[in-house]
Every structure is written in C-alpha cells, then in structure tokens.
C-alpha positions in Angstrom: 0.0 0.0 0.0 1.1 3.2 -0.7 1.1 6.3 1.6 1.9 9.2 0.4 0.1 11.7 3.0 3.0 11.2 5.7 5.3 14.1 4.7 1.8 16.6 4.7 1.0 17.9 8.3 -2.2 20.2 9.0 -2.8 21.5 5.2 -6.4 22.2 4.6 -8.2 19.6 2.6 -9.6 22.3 -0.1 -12.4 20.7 -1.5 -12.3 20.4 -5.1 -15.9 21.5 -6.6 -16.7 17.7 -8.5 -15.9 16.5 -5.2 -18.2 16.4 -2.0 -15.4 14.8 0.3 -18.3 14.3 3.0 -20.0 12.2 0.8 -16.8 10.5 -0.6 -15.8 9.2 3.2 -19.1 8.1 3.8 -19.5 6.1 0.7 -16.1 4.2 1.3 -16.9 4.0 5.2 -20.7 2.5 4.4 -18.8 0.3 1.6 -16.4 -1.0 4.8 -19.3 -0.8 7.3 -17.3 1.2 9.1 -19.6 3.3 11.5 -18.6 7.1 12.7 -18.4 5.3 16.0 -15.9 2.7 14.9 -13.8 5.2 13.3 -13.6 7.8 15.8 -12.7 5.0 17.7 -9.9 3.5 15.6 -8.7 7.3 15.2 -8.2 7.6 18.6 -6.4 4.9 19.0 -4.3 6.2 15.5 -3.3 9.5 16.5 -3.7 9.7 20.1 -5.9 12.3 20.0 -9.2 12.2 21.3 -11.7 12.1 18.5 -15.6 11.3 18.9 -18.6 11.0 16.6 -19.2 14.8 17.3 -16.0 16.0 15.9 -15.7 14.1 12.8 -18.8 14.7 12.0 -18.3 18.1 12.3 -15.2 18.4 10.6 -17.2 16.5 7.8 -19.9 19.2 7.5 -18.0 22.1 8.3 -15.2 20.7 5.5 -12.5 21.5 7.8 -11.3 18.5 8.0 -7.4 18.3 7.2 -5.4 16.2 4.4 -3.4 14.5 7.0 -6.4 13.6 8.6 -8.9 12.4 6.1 -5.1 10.7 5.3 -5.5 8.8 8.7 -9.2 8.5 8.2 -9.0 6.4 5.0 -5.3 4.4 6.2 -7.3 3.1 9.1 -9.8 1.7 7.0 -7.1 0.5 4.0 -7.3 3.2 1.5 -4.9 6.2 0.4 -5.0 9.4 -1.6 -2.7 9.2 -4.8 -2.4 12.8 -6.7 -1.9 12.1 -10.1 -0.9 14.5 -13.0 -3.0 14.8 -16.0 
C-alpha cells in the first residue's frame, strides 16, 4: 500500500468543486461498514488524540477536515489518496 500523506501535516483539505469529500468518506466507510463510531474509535487509538462521533462529523460538514487527517481516516480503513498528474 502506498502512503503518500505522511510528509503533509495540518494542510487544509480544499475541496475540489466535483468533489463532495463528506459524501466520498461516507460512501467508502458504508462500503467497509465502518460506522462514525468505529472510526472515531480506531482514530483515537491512531493518533492519540481524542476524536468522537461529534467532531468528525463536524469536521465532515464544516469541511474543515485536514489532508493529514482524512489521510488517517481512510489508512485506518485500507485506502490512500494518490495525486496524479493529467
């Protein structure tokens, strides 16, 4: 598997306008039956820092949720961002 999010720390996930990253997580999540439960659970246990249903739902709706995070978010559940040039 390749990760290629390590080397980014706290840049802001812009959201591309094709893209609704909200619904994007929660399609792969539902595809993995992963629950906002389980995964503020497993991101907890990730990062060390304390995250709950509250927050990353939040983060979800607000769309402040950072690369290195949705990074996390989707390594936790087997998946990775690749950027790929046109």
């Amino acid at each position: 598997m390749i990760i290629i999010c390590s080397f980014i720390k706290f840049v802001k996930f812009n959201i591309i306008k094709q893209m609704d990253v909200r619904n994007e997580l929660k399609y792969i999540m539902g595809k993995e039956a992963v629950t906002l439960t389980k995964m503020a659970q497993l991101m907890t246990e990730k990062t060390g820092r304390k995250y709950t249903v509250n927050t990353l739902s939040g983060k979800l709706l607000r769309q402040s949720i950072t690369l290195s995070e949705t990074c996390d978010l989707l390594e936790t559940i087997g998946y990775h961002i690749e950027f790929v040039k046109d």
